[in-house]
LOGUDREN-327852 format. One record per atom (N, C-alpha, C, O): atom name; x, y, z; residue in one letter. Coordinates in pm, whole numbers. Atoms other than C-alpha are relative to their C-alpha. Example, Ala and Ser with C-alpha at 12.3 -4.5 7.8 and 13.67 -1.06 7.14 Angstrom:
BEGIN
N|89|-119|0|A
CA|1230|-450|780|A
C|90|120|0|A
O|194|118|66|A
N|-82|-119|-6|S
CA|1367|-106|714|S
C|-77|109|73|S
O|-26|220|90|S
//
This chain:
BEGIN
N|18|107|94|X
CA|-2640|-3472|-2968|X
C|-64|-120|69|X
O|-31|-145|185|X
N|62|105|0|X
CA|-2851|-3770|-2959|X
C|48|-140|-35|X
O|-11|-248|-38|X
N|-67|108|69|X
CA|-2630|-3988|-3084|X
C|129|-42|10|X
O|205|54|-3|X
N|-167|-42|55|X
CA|-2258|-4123|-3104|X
C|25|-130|-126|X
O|-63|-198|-179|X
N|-37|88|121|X
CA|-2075|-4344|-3370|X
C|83|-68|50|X
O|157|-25|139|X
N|-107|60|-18|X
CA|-1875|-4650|-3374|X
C|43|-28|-126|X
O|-43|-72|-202|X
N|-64|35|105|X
CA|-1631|-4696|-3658|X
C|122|-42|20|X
O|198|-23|114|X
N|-155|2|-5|X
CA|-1333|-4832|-3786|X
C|86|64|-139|X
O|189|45|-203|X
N|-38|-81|143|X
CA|-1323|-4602|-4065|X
C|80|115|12|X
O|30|224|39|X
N|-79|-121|13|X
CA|-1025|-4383|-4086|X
C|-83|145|-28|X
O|-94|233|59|X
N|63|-139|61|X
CA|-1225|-4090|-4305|X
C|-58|24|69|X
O|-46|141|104|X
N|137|-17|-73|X
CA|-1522|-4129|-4092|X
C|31|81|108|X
O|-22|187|140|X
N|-41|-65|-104|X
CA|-1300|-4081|-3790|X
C|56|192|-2|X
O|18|292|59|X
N|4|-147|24|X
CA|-1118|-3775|-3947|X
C|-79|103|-26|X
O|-70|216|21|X
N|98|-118|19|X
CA|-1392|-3606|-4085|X
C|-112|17|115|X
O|-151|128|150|X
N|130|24|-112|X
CA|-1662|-3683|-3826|X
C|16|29|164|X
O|-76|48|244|X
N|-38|8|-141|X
CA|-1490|-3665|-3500|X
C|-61|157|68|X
O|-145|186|152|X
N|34|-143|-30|X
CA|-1487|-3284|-3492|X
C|-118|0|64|X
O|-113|-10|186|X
N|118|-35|-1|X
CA|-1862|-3238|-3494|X
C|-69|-133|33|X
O|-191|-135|13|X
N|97|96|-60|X
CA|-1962|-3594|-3347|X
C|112|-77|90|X
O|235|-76|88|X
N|-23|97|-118|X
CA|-1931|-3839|-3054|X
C|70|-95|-101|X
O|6|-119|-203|X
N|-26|129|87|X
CA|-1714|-4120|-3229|X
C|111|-62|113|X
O|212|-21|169|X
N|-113|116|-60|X
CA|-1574|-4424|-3055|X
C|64|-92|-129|X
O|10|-148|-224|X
N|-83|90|136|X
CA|-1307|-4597|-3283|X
C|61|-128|44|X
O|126|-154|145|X
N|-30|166|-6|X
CA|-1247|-4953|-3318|X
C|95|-2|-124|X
O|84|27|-243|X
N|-94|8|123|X
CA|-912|-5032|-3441|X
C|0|-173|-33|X
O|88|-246|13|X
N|45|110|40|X
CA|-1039|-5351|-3576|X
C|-103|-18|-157|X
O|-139|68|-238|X
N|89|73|113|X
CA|-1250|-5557|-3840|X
C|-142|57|11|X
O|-189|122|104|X
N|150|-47|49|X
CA|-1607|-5493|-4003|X
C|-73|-69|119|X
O|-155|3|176|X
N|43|20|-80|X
CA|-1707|-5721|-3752|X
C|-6|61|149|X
O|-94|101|226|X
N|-38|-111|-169|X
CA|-1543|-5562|-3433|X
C|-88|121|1|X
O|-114|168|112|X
N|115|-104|53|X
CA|-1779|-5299|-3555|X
C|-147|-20|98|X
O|-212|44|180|X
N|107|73|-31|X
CA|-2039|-5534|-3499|X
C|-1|-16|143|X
O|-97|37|198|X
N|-34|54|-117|X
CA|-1948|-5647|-3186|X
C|-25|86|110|X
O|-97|53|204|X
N|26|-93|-69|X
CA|-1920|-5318|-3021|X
C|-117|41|1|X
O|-177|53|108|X
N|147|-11|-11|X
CA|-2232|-5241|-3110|X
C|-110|-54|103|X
O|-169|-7|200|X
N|57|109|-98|X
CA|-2399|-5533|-2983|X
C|-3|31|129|X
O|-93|54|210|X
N|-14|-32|-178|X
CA|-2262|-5474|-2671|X
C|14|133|70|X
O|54|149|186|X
N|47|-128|-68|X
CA|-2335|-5115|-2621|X
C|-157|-8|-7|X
O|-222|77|54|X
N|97|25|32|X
CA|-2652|-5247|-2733|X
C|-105|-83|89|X
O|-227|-82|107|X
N|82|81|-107|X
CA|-2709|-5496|-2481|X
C|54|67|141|X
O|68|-17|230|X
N|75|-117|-116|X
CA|-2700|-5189|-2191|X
C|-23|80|-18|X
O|-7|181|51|X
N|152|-97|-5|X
CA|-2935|-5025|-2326|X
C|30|113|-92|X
O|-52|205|-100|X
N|18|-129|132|X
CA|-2815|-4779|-2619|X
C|-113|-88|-110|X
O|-155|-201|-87|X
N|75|34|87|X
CA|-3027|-4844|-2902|X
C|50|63|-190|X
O|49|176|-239|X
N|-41|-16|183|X
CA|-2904|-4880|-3325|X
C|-103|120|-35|X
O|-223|136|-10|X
N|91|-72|73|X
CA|-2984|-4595|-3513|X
C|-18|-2|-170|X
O|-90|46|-256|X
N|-6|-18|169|X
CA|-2859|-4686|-3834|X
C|19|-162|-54|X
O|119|-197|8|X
N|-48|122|103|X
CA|-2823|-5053|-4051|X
C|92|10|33|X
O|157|113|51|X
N|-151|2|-40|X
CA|-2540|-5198|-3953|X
C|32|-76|-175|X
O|152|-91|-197|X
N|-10|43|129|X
CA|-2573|-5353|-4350|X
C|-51|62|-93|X
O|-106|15|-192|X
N|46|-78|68|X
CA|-2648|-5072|-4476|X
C|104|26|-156|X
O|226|10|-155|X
N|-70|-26|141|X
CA|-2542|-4986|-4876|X
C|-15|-137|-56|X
O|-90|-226|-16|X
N|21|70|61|X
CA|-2495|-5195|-5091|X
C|125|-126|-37|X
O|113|-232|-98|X
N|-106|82|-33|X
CA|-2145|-5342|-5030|X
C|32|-106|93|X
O|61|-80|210|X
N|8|141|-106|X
CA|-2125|-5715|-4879|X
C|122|52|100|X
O|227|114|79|X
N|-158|-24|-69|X
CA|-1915|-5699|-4577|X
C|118|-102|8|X
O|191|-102|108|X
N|-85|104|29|X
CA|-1691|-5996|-4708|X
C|94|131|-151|X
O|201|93|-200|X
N|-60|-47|103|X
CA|-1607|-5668|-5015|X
C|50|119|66|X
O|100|209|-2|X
N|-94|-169|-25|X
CA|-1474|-5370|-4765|X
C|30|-28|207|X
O|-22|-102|291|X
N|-57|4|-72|X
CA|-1297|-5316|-4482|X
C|-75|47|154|X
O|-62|-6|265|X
N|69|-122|-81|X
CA|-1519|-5033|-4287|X
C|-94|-3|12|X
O|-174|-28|-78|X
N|181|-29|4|X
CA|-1825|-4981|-4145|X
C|-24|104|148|X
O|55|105|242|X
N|45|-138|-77|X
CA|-1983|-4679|-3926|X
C|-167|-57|18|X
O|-255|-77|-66|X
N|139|-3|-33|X
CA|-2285|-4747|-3728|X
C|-46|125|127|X
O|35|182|200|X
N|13|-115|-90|X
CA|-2495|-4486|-3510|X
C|-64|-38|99|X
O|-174|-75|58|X
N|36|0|-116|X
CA|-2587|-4537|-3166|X
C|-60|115|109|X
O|-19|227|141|X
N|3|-145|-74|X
CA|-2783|-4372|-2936|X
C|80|40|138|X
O|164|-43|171|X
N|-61|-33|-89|X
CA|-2655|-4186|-2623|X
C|-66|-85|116|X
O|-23|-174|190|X
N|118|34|-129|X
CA|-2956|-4244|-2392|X
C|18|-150|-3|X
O|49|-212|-105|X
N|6|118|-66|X
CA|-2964|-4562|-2222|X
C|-95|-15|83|X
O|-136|73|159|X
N|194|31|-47|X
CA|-3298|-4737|-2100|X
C|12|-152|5|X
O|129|-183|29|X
N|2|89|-17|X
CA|-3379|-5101|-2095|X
C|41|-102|-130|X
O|-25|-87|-232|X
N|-69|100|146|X
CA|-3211|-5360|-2370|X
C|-101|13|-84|X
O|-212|-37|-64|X
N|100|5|132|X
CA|-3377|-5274|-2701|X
C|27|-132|-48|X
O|147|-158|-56|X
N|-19|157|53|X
CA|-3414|-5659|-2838|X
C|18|42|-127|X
O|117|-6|-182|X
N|-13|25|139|X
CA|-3463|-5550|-3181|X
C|133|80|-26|X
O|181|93|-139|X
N|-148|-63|67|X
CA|-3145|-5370|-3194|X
C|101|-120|16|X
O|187|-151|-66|X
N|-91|84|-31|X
CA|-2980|-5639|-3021|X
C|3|-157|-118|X
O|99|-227|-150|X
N|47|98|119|X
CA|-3133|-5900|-3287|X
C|50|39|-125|X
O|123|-27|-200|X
N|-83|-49|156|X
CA|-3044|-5699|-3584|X
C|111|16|-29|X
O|153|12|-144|X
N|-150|-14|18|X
CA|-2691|-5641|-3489|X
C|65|-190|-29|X
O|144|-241|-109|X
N|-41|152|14|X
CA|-2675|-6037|-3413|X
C|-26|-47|-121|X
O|65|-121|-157|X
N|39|27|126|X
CA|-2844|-6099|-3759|X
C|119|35|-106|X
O|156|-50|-187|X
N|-102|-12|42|X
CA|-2563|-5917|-3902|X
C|121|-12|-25|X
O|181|-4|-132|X
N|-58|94|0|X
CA|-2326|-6052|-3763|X
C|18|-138|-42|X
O|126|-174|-88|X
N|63|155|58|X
CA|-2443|-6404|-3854|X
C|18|4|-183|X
O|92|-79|-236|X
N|-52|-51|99|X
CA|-2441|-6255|-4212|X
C|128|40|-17|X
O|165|-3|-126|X
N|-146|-84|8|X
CA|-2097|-6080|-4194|X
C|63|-135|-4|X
O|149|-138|-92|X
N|-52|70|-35|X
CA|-1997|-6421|-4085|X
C|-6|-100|-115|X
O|96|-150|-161|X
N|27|29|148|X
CA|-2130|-6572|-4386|X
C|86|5|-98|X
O|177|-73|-125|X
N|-107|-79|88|X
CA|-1969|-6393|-4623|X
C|137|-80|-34|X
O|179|-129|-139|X
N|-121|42|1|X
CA|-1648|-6507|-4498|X
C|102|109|36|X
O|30|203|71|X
N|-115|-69|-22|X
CA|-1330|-6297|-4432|X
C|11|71|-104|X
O|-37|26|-209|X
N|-31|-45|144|X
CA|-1222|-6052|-4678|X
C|176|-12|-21|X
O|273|27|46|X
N|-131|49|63|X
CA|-931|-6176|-4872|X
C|54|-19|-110|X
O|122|-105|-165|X
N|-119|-87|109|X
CA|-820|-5968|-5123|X
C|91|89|69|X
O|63|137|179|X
N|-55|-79|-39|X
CA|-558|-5774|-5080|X
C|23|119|-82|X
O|98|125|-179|X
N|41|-115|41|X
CA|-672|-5412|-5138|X
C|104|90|-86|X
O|225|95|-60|X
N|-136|-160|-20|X
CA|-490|-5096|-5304|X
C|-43|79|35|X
O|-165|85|22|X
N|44|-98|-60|X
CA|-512|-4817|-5146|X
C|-128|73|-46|X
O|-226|118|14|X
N|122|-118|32|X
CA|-722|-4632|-5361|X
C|-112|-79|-46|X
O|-191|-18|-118|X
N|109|103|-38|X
CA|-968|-4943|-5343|X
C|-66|29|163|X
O|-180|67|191|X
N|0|-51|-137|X
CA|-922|-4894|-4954|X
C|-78|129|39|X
O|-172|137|118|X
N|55|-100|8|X
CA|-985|-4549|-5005|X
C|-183|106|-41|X
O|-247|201|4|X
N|133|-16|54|X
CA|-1309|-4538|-5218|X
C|-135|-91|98|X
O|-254|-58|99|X
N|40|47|-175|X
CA|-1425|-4788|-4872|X
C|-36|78|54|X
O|-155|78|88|X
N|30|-78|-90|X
CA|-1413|-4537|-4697|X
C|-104|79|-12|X
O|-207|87|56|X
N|73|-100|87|X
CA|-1558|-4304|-4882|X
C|-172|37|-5|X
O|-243|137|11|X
N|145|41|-10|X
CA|-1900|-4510|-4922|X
C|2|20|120|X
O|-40|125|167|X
N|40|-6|-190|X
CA|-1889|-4580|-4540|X
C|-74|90|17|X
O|-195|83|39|X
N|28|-113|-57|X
CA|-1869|-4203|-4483|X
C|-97|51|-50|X
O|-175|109|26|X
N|101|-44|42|X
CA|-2098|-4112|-4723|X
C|-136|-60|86|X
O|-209|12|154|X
N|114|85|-91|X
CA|-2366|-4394|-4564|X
C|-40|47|161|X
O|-153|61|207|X
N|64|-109|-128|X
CA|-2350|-4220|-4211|X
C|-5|134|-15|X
O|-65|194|73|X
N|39|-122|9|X
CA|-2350|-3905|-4320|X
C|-128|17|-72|X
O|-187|124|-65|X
N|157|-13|37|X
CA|-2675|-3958|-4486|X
C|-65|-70|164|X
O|-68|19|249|X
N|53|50|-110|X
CA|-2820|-4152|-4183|X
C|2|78|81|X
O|-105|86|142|X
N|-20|-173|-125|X
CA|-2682|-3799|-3927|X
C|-97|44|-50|X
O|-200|22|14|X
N|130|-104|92|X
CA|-2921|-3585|-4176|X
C|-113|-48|21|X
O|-207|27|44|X
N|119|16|-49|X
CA|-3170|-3806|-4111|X
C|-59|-24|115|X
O|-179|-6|135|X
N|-9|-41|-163|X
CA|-3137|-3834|-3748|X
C|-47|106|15|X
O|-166|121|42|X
N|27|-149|-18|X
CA|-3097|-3445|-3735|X
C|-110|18|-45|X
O|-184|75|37|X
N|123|-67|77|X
CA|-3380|-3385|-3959|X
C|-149|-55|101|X
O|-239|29|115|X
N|66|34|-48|X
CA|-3614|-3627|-3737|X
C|9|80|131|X
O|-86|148|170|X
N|21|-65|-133|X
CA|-3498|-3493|-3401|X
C|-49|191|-31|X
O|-110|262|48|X
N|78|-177|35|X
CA|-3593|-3100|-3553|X
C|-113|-24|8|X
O|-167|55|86|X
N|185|15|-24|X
CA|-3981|-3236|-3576|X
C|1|-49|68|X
O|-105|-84|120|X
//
């Protein structure tokens, strides 16, 4: 694989772990962010929107971004786009509702769905 994941998405972790690299952050949408960034600034490189979908990250809990393995010289624009998002995320504000589960749950859900389309298209690029 070409790739690993950072999440703090329960589902993501269960379903995804098996069959992928996943580092888990038991933390916030941001901590997400964060890790990123800073696998980002030595030299992995974003493979996926870290604002990806269509859900503000001030409305869910989770987020799954894909990273690559290989390491090379600080990609700026990854490192810019994660900071951009952050800066956004930060925006937003905190999220402060307090969820029900099966709010929580349907979170996840998108997340997982959102990198599991983004793997397919990974996979599908690294085949050509």
């Amino acid at each position: 694989m070409k790739y690993f994941l950072i999440s703090n998405n329960p589902l993501a972790r269960d379903t995804l772990s098996a069959e992928h690299e996943l580092v888990f952050v038991d933390g916030s949408f941001l901590d997400v962010l964060y890790e990123a960034r800073d696998r980002c600034h030595i030299g992995h490189m974003l493979l996926s929107h870290p604002l990806s979908g269509s859900v503000k990250p001030n409305e869910t809990l989770y987020k799954t971004v894909m990273i690559s393995k290989k390491t090379g010289p600080t990609d700026l624009d990854s490192v810019l786009l994660l900071e951009k998002a952050i800066e956004t995320a930060k925006k937003f504000g905190r999220v402060r509702r307090n969820w029900q589960q099966r709010e929580l749950d349907d979170f996840q859900v998108v997340d997982l769905t959102l990198i599991q389309s983004a793997i397919e298209s990974c996979n599908e690029s690294y085949e050509t």
